[in-house]
N, C-alpha and C positions, 0 to 999 in steps of 0.2 A: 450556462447552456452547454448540452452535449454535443458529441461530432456531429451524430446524425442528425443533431435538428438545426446545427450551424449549416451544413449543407442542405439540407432543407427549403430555412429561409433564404438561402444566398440565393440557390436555382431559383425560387419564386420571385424574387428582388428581380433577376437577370430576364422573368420570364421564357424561360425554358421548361422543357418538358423533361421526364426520366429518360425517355431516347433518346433526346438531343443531348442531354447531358452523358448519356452512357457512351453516344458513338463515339468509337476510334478507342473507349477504355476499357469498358465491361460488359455485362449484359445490362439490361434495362431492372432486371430480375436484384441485378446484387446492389445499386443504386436504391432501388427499394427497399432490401433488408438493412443496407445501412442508415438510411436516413430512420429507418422504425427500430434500429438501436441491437437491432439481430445477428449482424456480425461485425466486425472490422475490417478495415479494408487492408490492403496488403499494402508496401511502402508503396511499389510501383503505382499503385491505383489510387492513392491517396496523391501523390506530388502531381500524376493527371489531373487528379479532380480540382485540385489549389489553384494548376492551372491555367484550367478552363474557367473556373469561377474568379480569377485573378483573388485569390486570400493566398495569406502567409500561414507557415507552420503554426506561429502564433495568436493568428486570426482561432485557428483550428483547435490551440490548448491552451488557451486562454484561459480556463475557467481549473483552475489547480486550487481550488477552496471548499469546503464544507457547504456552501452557501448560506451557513450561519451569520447572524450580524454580532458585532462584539456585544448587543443591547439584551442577543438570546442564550450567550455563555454568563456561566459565574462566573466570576475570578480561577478558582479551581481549575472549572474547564479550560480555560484559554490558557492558564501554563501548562496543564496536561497536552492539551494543542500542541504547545509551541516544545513542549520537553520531546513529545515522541518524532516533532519532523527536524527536532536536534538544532535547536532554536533555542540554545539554554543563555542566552546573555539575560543579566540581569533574575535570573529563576530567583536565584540565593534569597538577592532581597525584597522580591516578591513574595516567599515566601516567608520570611518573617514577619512580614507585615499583617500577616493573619493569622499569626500567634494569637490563642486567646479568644481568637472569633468564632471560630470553628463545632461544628456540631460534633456530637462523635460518630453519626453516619456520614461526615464528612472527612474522618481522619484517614480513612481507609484509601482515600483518592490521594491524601494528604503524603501519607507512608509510603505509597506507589511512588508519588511523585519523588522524593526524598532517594528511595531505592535506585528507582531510574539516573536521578543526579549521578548519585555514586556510581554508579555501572560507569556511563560516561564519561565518569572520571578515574576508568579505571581501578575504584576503591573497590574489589568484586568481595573482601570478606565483608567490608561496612553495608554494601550491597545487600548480601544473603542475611545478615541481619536483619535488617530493618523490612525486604521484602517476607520473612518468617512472622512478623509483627502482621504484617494487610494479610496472611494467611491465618493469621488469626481473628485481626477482626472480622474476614469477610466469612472465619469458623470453616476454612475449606470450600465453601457453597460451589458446583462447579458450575450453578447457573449465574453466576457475578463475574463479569467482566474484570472486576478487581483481581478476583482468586485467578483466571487466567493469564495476565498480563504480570503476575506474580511470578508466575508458572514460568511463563514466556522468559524471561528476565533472572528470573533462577537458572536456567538453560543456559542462557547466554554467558551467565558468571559464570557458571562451571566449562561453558567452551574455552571464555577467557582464562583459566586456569588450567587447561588441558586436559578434563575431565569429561571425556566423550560420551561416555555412558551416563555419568549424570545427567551431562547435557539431555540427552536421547531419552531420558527416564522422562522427563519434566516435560518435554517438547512432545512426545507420547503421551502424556495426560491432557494438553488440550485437546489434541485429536478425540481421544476418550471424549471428552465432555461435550467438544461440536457432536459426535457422531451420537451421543445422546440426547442432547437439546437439542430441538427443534427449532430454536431462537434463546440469545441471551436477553433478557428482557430492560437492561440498561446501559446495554451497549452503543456507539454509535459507529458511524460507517468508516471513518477515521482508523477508529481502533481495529475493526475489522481488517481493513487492508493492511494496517500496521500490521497483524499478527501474520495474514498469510505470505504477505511478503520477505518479511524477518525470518519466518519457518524455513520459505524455500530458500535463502543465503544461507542459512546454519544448515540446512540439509546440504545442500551442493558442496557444502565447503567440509562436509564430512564425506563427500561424494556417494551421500546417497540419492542418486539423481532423479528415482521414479518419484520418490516422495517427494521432493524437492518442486519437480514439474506439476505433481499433484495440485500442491497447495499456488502453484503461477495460476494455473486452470482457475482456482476455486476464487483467486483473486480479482484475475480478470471478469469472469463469470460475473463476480458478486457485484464488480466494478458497472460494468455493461449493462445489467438487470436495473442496479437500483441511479444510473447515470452520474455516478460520480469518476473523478480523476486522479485522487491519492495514488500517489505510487506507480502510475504507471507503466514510465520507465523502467522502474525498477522491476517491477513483475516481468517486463517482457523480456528485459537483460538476464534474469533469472531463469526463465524457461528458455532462452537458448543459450545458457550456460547448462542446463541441463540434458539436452536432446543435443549436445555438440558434435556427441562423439557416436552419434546412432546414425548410420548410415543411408536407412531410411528417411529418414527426415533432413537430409538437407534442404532442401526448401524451403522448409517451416523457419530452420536455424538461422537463414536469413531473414524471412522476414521479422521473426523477432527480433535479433538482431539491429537491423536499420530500424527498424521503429523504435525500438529503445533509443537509439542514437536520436533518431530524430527531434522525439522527445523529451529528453533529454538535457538538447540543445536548444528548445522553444521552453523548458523548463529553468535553462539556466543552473543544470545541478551538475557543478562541476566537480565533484566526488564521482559520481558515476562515471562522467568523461573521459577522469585522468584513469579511474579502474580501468575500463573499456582500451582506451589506449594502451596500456599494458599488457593486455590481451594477446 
């Protein structure tokens, strides 16, 4: 379940009305867009609305899942799952056990997976290997999620090697590919915010910040529209890592800011936390 429809049902539970619930926080008006999934609320308005409704942060983000059952993933899918939210205990020998099984329109997720390992562990030439291999199978296609997440991941080894402009080569053709597809046709939402999230850290940390905040926007956006919750600490630490140092926007850089934080902390992502701290 989403923010807006957690607050929703709470206020109907409580029998209250959008006024009663907005007085002393907001309009009646933004109470409304947020329960219909229209905007965010800002931290201030959100620890109001918790409350009044007496819920906790993690009443509020509770729902940090796909809403997939393990009965509607393959095997494949649920270590690509668990490889991209950096979930790797046990990958290795998961994936031997499907040595042999495998289709060859299945290898391609197979190679990804494999690739990513390596990134992970740092291996970034064994990496560029083996992700050259899923650019093969998937023949460059730039509507295959595979071929982008290749891309994505090709970038990344070459940051890890201090090759900027590689990086930026690779990280610029998904771009290319979103702004030509209309939709990737076997992609899932997962992987979606894996990519625009990942974008805007490699951008920020190359301190290209417009782009960086671009691809927060298109996360959050994508996040908001189709109601899911991947990533969204990190999207929102990202866009005020971005707009940090724009003087215009201080406001905004708080509130993303504390809502990353917030989130965060009802996430339990203590990577984020200890970055954040450092700050």
């Amino acid at each position: 379940m989403f923010l807006g429809s957690i607050i929703y049902n709470k206020r109907r539970e409580m029998n209250l009305t959008q006024i009663e619930l907005a007085n002393d926080i907001c309009t009646q008006n933004t109470i409304s867009k947020i329960e219909k999934h229209n905007v965010a609320p800002t931290v201030n308005i959100l620890i109001k609305i918790c409350l009044k409704l007496d819920l906790s942060l993690n009443d509020i983000f509770s729902d940090f899942s796909n809403g997939a059952s393990a009965e509607e993933e393959s095997i494949l899918d649920a270590i690509e799952r668990d490889v991209l939210l950096k979930k790797i205990d046990n990958v290795e020998s998961r994936l031997s056990s499907l040595q042999g099984k495998l289709s060859s329109n299945d290898m391609k997720q197979y190679e990804l997976i494999s690739g990513v390992m390596n990134y992970w562990n740092s291996k970034f030439d064994d990496s560029l290997f083996t992700l050259d291999k899923v650019l093969q199978l998937t023949k460059s296609d730039d509507s295959d999620i595979y071929t982008l997440l290749a891309y994505l991941f090709k970038g990344l080894n070459y940051l890890g090697l201090a090759h900027n402009d590689r990086a930026q080569y690779y990280f610029e053709m998904i771009t290319d590919s979103v702004d030509k597809n209309s939709g990737i046709s076997n992609t899932s939402k997962l992987e979606v915010l894996f990519i625009c999230k990942t974008l805007a850290k490699s951008y920020n940390s190359m301190k290209l910040f417009d782009k960086a905040y671009g691809f927060c926007q298109c996360g959050l956006n994508y996040a908001q529209t189709n109601h899911v919750s991947y990533f969204l600490d990190e999207l929102n630490f990202e866009a005020s890592v971005a707009i940090k140092n724009d003087a215009n926007q201080k406001e905004q850089y708080e509130d993303y800011y504390n809502l990353a934080y917030y989130l965060a902390k009802a996430n339990k992502n203590e990577d984020l936390l200890a970055s954040m701290s450092d700050k």
